[in-house]
C-alpha positions as CSV (number, residue, x, y, z in Angstrom):
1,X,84.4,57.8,75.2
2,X,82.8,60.8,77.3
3,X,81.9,59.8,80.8
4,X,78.6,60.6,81.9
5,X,77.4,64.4,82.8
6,X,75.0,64.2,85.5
7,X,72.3,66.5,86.0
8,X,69.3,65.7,88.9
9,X,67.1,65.4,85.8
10,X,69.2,61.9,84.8
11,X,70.0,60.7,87.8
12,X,66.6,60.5,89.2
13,X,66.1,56.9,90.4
14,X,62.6,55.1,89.6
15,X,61.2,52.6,92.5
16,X,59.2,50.0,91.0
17,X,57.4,48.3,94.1
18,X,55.7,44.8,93.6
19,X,53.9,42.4,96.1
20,X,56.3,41.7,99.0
21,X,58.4,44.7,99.0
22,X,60.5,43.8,96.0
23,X,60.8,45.1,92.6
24,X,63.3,46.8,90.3
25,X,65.3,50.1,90.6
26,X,65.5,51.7,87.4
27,X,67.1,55.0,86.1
28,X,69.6,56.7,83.6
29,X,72.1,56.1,85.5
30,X,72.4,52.7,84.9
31,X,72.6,49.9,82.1
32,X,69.7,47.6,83.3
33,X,67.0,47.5,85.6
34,X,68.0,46.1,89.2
35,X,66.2,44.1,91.2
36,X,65.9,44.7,94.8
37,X,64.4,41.5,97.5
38,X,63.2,43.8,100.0
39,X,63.4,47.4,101.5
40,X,67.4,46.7,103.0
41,X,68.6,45.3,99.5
42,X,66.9,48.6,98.2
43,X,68.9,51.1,100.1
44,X,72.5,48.7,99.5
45,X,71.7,48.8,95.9
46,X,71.2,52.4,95.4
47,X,74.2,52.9,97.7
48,X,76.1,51.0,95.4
49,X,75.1,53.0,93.0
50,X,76.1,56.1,94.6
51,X,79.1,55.4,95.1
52,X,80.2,53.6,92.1
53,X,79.5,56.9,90.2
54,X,80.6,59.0,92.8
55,X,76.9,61.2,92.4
56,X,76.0,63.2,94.4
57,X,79.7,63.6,96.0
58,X,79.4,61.9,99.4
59,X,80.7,64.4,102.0
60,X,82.4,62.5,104.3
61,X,83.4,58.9,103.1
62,X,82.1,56.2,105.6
63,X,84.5,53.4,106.9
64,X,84.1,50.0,105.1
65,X,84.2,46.5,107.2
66,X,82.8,44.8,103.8
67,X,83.2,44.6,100.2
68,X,81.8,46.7,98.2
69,X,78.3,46.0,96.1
70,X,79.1,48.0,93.2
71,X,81.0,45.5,91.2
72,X,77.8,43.5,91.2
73,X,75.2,46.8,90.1
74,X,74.8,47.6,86.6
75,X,75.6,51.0,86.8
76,X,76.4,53.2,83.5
77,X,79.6,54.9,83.5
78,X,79.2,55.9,80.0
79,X,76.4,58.1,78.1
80,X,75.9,55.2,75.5
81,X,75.3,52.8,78.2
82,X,72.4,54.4,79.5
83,X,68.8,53.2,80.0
84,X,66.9,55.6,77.7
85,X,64.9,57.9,79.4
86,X,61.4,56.3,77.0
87,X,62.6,52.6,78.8
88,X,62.5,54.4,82.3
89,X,59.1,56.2,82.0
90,X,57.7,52.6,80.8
91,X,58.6,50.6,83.8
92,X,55.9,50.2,86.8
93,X,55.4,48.7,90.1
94,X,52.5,46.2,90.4
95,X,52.1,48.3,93.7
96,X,54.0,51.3,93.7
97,X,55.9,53.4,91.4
98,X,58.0,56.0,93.1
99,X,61.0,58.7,92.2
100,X,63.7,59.2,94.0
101,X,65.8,62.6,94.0
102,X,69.1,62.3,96.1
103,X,70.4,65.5,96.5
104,X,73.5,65.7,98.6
105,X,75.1,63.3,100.8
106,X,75.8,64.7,103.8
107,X,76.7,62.9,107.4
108,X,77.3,59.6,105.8
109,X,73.5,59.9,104.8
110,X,71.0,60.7,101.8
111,X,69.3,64.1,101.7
112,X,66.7,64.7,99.0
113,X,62.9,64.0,98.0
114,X,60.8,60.5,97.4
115,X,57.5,61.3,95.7
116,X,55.2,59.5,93.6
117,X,55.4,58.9,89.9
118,X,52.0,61.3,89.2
119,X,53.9,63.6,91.7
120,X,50.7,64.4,93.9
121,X,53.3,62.8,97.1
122,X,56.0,64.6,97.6
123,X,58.1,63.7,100.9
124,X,61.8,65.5,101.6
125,X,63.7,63.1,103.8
126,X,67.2,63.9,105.3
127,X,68.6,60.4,106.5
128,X,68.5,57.5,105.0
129,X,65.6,56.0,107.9
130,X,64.0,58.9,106.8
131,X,64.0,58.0,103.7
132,X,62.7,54.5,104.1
133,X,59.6,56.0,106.6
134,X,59.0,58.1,103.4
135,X,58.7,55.0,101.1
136,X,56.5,53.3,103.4
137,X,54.3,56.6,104.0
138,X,53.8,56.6,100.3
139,X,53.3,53.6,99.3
140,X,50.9,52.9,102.7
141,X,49.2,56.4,101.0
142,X,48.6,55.0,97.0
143,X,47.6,51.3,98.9
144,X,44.2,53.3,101.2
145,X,43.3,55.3,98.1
């Protein structure tokens, strides 16, 4: 079996943001939507992801005092274990529905671009807080609309 051939096109995350903070994290890139509790199980979960696919290529690897998540994420490893890209577009947020674009990981950090699914916000973020005031900013955005 071919491993998968990533590409920023396919391993674009989707945000799906209900009541409460939580939701599902959906994307190419894995087998199965993820559910996320909050904003911190968010960011775990997508690290997880990162690293159990080793995409983008971290730059420097970060010291470990815990086990690792990704044994528990659904991530794809394989092309035919892939969400389709028609079950990705379908999936919504009750609140918000947001794309994330990681980039490079640099600094033990995230670099890249959160913006909304219509694309009309667009916010780079290079750190990982950043990236969380970024969520917030958009989603506080969509919400006084």
């Amino acid at each position: 079996m071919e491993r998968i051939k990533f590409n920023y096109n396919n391993a674009m995350l989707r945000i799906c943001v209900d009541e409460g903070n939580s939701g599902t994290l959906v994307g190419q890139r894995l087998r199965e939507p993820i559910p996320f509790s909050d904003f911190v199980d968010l960011v775990l979960k997508i690290e997880s992801v990162l690293e159990g696919q080793d995409f983008p290529r971290a730059f420097q690897r970060k010291r470990q005092f815990q086990q690792s998540l990704s044994a528990t994420v659904a991530f794809a490893s394989y092309e035919h274990e892939m969400m389709s890209e028609a079950a990705v577009a379908s999936t919504f947020g009750t609140v918000s529905t947001l794309i994330l674009q990681i980039v490079t990981r640099q600094n033990t950090s995230w670099q890249g671009a959160i913006f909304s699914a219509d694309k009309a916000n667009r916010v780079a973020f290079q750190s990982d807080l950043e990236f969380l005031s970024a969520l917030d900013c958009i989603i506080q955005n969509e919400q006084g609309e």
